[in-house]
SELO-940420 format. One record per residue: residue number from 1; residue in one letter; x, z, y of N, C-alpha, C in turn. Coordinates in Angstrom, 2 decimals. Layout:
N
num NUM	residu a	nc1 X	nc3 Z	nc2 Y	cac1 X	cac3 Z	cac2 Y	cc1 X	cc3 Z	cc2 Y
...
//
This chain:
106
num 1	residu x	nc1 2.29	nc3 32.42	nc2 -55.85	cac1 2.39	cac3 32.73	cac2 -57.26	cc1 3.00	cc3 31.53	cc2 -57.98
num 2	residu x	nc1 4.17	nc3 32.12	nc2 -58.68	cac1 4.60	cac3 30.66	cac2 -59.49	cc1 3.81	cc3 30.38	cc2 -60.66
num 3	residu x	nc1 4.40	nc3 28.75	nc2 -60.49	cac1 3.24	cac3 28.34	cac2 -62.01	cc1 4.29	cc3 28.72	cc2 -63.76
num 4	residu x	nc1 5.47	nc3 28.52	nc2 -63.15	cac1 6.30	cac3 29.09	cac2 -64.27	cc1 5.70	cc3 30.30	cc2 -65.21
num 5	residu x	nc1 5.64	nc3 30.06	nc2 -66.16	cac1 4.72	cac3 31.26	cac2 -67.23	cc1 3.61	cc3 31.65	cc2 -66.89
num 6	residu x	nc1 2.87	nc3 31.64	nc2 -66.68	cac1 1.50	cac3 31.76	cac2 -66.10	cc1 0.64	cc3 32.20	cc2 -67.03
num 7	residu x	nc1 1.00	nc3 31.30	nc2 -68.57	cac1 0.19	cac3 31.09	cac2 -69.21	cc1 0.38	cc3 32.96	cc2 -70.01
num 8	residu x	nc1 1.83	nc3 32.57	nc2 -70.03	cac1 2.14	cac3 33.88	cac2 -70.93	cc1 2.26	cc3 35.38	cc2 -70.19
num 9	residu x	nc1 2.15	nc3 35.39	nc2 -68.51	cac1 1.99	cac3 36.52	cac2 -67.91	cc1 0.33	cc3 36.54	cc2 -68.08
num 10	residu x	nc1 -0.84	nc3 35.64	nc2 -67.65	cac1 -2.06	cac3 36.16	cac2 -67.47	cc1 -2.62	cc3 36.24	cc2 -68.88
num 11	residu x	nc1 -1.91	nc3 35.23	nc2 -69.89	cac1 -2.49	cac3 35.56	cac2 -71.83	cc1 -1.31	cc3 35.93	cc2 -72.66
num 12	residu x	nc1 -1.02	nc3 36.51	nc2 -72.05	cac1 -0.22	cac3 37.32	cac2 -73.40	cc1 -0.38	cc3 36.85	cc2 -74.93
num 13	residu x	nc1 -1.73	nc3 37.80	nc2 -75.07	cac1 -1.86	cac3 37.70	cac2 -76.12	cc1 -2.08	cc3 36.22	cc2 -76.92
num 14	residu x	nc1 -2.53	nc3 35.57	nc2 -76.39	cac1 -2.75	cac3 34.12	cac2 -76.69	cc1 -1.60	cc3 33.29	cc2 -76.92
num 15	residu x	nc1 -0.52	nc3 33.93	nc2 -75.74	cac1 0.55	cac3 33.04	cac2 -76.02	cc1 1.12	cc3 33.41	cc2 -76.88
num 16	residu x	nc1 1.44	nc3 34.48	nc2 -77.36	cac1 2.19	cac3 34.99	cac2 -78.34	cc1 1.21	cc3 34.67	cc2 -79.58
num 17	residu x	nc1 -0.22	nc3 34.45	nc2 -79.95	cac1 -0.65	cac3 34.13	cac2 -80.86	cc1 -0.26	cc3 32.68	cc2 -81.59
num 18	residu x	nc1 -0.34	nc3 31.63	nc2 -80.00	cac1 -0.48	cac3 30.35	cac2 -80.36	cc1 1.52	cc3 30.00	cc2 -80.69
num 19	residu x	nc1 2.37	nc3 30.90	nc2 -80.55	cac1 3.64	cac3 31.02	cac2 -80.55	cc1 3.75	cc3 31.32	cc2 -82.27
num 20	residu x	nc1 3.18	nc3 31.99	nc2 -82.49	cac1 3.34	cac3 32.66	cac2 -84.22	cc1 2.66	cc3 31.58	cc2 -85.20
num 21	residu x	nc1 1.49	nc3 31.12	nc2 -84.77	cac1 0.87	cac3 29.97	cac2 -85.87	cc1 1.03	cc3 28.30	cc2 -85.45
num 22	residu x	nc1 1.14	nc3 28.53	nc2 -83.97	cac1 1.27	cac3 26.77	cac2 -84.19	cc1 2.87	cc3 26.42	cc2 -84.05
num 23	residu x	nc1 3.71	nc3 27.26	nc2 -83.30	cac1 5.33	cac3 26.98	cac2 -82.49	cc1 5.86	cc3 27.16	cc2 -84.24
num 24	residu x	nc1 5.70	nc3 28.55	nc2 -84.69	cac1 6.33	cac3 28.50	cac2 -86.29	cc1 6.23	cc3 27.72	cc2 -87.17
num 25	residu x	nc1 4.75	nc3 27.29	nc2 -87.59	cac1 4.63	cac3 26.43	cac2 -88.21	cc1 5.00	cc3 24.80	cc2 -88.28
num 26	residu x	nc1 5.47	nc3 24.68	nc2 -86.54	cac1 5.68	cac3 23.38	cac2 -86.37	cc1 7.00	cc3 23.26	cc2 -86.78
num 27	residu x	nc1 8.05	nc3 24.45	nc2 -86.66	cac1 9.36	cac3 24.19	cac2 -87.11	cc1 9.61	cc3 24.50	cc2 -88.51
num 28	residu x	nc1 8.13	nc3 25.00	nc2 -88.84	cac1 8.90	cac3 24.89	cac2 -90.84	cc1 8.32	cc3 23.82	cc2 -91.27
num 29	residu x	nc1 7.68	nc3 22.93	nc2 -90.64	cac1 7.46	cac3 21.47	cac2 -90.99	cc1 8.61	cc3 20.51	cc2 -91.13
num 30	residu x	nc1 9.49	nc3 21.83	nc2 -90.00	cac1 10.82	cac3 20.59	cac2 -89.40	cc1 9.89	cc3 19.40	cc2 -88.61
num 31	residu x	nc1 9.00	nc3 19.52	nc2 -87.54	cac1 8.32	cac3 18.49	cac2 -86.83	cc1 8.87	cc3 18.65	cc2 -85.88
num 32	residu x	nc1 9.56	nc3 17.89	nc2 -85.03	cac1 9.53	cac3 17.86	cac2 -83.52	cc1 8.99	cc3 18.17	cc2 -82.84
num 33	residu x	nc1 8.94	nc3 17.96	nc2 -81.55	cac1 7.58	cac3 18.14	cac2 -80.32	cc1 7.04	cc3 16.93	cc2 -80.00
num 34	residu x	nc1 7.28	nc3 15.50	nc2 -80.35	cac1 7.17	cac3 14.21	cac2 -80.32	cc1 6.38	cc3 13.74	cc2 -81.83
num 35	residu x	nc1 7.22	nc3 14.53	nc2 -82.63	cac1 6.39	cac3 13.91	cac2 -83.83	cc1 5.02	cc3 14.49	cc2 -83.91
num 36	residu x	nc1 4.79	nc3 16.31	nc2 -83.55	cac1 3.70	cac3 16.74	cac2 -83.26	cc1 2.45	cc3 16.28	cc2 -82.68
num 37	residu x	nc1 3.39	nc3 16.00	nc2 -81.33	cac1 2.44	cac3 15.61	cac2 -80.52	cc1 1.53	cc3 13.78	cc2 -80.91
num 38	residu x	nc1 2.66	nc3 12.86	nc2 -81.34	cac1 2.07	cac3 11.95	cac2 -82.31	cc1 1.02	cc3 12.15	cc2 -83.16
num 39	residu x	nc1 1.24	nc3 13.09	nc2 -83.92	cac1 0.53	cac3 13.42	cac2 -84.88	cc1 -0.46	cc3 13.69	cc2 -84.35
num 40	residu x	nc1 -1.08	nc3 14.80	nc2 -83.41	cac1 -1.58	cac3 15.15	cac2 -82.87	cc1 -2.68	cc3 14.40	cc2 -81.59
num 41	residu x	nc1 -1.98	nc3 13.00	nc2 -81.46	cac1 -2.61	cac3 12.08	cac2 -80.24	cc1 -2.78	cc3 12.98	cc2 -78.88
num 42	residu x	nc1 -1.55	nc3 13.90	nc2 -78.87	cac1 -0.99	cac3 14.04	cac2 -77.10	cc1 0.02	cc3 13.74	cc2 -76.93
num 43	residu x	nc1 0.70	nc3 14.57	nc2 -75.42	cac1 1.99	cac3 14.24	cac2 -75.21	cc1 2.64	cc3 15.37	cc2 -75.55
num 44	residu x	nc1 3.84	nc3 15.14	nc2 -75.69	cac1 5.03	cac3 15.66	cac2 -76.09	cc1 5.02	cc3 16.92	cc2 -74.98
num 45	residu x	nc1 4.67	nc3 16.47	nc2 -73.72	cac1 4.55	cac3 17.46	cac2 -72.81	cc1 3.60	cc3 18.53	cc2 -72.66
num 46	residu x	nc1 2.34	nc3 18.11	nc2 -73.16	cac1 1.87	cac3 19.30	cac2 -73.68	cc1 2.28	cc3 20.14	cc2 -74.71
num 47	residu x	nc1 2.96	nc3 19.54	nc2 -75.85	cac1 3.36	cac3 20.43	cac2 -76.53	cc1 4.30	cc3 21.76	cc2 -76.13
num 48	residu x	nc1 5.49	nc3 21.07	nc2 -75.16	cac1 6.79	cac3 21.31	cac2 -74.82	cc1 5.53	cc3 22.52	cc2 -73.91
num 49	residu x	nc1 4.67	nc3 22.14	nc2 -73.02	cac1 4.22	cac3 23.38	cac2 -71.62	cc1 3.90	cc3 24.07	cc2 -72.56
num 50	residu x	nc1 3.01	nc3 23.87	nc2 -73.82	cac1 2.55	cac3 25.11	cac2 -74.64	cc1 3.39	cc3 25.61	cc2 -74.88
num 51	residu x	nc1 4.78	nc3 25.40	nc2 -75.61	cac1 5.87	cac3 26.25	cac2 -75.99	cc1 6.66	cc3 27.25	cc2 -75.18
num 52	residu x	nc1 6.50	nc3 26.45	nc2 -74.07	cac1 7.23	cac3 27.46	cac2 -73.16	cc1 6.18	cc3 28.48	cc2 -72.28
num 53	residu x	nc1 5.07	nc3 28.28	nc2 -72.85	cac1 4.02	cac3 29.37	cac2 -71.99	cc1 4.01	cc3 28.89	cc2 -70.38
num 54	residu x	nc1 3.83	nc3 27.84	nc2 -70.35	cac1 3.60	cac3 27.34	cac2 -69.31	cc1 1.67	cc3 27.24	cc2 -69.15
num 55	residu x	nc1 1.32	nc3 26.47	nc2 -70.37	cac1 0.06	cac3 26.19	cac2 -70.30	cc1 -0.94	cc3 26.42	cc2 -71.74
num 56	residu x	nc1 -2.04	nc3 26.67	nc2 -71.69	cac1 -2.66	cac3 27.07	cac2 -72.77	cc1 -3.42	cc3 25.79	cc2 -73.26
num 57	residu x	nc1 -3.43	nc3 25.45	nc2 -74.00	cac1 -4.00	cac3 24.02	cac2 -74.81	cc1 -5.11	cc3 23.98	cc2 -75.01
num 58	residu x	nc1 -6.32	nc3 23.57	nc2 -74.32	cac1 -7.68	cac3 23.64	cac2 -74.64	cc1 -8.25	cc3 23.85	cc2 -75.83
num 59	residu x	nc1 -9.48	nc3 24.05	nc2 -76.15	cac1 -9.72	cac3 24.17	cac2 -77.62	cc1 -9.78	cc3 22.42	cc2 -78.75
num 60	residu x	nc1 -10.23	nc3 21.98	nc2 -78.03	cac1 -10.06	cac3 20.32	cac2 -78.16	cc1 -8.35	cc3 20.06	cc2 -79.03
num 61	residu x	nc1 -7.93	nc3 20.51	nc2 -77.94	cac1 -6.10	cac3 20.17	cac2 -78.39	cc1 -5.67	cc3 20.99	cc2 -79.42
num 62	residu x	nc1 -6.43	nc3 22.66	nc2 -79.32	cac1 -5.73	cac3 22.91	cac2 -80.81	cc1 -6.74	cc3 22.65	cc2 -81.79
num 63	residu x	nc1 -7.69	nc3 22.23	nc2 -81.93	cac1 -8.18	cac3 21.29	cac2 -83.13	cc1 -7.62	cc3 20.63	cc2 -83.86
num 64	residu x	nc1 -6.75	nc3 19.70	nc2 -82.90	cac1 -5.86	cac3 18.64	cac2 -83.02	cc1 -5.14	cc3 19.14	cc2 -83.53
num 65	residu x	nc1 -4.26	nc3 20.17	nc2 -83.03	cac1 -2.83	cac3 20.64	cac2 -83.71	cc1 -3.09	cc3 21.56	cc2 -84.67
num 66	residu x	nc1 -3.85	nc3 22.22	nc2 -85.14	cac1 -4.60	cac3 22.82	cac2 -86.63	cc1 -4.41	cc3 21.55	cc2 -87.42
num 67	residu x	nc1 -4.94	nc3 20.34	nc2 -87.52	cac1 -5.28	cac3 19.33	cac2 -88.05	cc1 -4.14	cc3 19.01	cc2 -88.49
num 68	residu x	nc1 -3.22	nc3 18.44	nc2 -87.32	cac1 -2.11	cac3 17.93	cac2 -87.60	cc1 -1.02	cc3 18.98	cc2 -88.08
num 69	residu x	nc1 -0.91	nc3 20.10	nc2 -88.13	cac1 -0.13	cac3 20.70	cac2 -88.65	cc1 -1.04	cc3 21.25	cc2 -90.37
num 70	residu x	nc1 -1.42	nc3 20.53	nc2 -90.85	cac1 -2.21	cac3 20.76	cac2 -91.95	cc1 -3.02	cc3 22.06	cc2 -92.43
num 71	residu x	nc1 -3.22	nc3 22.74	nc2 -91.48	cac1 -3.91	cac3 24.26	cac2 -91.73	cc1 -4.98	cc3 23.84	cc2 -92.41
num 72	residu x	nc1 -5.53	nc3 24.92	nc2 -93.98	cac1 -6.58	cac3 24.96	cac2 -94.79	cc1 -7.29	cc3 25.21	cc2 -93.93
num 73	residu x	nc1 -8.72	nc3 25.12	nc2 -94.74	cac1 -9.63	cac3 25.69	cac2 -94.11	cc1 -9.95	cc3 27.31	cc2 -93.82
num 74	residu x	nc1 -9.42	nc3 27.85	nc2 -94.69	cac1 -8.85	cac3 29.45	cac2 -94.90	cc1 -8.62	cc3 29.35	cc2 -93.53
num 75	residu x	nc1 -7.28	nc3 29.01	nc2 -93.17	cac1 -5.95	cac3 28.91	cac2 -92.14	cc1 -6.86	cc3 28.85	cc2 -90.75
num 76	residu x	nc1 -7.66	nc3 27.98	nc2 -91.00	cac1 -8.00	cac3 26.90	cac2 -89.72	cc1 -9.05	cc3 28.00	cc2 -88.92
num 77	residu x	nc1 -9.63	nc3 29.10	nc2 -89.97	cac1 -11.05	cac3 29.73	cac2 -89.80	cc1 -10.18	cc3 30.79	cc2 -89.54
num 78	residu x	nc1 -9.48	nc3 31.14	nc2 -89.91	cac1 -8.27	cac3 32.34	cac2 -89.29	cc1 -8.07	cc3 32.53	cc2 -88.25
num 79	residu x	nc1 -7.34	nc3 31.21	nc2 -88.32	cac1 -6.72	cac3 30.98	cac2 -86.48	cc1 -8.35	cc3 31.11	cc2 -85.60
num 80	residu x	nc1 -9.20	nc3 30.50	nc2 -85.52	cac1 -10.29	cac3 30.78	cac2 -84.45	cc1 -10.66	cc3 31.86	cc2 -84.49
num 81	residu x	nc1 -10.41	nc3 32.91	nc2 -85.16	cac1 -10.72	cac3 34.05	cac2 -85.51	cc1 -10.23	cc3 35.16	cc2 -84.65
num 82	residu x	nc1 -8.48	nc3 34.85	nc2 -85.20	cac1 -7.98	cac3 35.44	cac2 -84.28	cc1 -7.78	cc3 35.05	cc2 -82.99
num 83	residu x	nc1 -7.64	nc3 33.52	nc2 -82.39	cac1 -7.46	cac3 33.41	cac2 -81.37	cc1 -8.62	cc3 33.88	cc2 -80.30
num 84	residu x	nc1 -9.93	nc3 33.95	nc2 -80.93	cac1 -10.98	cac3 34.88	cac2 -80.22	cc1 -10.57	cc3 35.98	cc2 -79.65
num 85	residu x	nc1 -10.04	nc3 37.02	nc2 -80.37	cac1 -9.53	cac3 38.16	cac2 -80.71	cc1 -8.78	cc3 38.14	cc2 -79.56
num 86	residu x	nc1 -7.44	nc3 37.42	nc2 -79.28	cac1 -6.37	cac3 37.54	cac2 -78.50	cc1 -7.11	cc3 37.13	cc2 -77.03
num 87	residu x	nc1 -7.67	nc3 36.31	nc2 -76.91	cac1 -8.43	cac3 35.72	cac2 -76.03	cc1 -9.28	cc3 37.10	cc2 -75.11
num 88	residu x	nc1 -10.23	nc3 38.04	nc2 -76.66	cac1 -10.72	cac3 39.33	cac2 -75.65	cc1 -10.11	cc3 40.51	cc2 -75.10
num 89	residu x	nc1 -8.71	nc3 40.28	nc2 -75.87	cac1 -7.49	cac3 41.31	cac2 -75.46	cc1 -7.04	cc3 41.05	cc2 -74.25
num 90	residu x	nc1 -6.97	nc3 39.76	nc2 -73.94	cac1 -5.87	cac3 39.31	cac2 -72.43	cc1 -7.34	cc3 39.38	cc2 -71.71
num 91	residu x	nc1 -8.82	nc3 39.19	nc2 -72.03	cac1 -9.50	cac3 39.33	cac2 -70.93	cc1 -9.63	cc3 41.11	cc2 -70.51
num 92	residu x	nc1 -9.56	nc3 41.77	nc2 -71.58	cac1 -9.98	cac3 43.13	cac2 -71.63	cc1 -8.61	cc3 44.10	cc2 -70.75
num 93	residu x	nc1 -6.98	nc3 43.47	nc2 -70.68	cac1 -6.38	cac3 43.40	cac2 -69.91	cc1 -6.51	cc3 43.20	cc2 -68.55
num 94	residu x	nc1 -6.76	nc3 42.14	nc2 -68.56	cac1 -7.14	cac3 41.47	cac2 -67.02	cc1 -8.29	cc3 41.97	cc2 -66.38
num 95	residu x	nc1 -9.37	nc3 42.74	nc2 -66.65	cac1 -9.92	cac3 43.28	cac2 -66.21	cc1 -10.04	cc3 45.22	cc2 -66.17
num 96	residu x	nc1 -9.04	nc3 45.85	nc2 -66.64	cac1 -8.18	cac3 47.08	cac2 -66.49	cc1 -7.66	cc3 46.83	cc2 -65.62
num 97	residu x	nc1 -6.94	nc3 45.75	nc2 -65.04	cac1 -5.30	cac3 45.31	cac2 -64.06	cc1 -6.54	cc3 45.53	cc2 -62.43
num 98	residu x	nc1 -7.76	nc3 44.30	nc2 -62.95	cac1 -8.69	cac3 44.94	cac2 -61.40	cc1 -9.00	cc3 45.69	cc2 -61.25
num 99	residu x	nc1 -9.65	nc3 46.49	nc2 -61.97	cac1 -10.46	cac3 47.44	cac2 -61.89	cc1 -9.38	cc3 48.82	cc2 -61.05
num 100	residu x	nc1 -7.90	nc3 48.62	nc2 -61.69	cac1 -6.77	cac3 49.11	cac2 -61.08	cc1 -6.09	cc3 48.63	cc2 -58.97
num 101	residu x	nc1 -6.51	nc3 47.42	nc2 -59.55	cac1 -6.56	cac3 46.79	cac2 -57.98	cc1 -7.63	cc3 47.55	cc2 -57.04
num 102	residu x	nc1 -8.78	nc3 47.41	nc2 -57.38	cac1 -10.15	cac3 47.39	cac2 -56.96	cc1 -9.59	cc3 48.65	cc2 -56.30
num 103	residu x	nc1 -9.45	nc3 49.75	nc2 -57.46	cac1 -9.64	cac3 51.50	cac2 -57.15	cc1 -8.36	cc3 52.12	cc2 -56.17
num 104	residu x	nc1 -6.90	nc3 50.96	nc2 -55.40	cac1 -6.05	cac3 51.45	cac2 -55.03	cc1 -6.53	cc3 50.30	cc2 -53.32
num 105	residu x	nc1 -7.78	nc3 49.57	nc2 -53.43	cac1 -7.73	cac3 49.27	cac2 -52.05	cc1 -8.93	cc3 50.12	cc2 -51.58
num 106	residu x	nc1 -9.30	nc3 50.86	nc2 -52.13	cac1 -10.29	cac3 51.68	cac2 -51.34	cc1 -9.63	cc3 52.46	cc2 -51.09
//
């Protein structure tokens, strides 16, 4: 199994969430992925794997990048909100996909 997209074949929904509020918002800042990640106290490379749906950013890290991309508190209580949300969609997925596995090896 490749590690290429991983993030965005097994979370979809997540990736495409964390794609709409943190990837958008970082470019109507006009922020880089360096200045972000500065801002932010990671690397550039995490930013860059998050963007490309390589890797999903712990909750720790998007704290960080809520923070540093200045989300209200409105904003900030949003995003955990929904990212819950997307989070029970890609699990509620992923467990249809076995349950589909399960019922075609018997």
């Amino acid at each position: 199994m490749s590690k290429s997209r991983s993030a965005c074949r097994d979370f979809p929904n997540v990736s495409k969430y964390l794609e709409e509020k943190i990837v958008c918002r970082r470019k109507g800042m006009k922020l880089s992925q360096t200045a972000l990640a500065a801002k932010a106290g990671v690397t550039r490379n995490c930013i860059q794997q998050m963007e490309c749906h390589e890797h999903l950013p712990l909750p720790s890290t998007m704290f960080r990048l809520i923070k540093a991309l200045e989300f209200s508190e409105e904003e900030a209580a949003e995003f955990w909100i929904e990212i819950d949300a997307a989070y029970a969609r890609d699990r509620e997925m992923q467990e249809t996909a076995s349950d589909k596995v399960g019922r075609n090896d018997g």
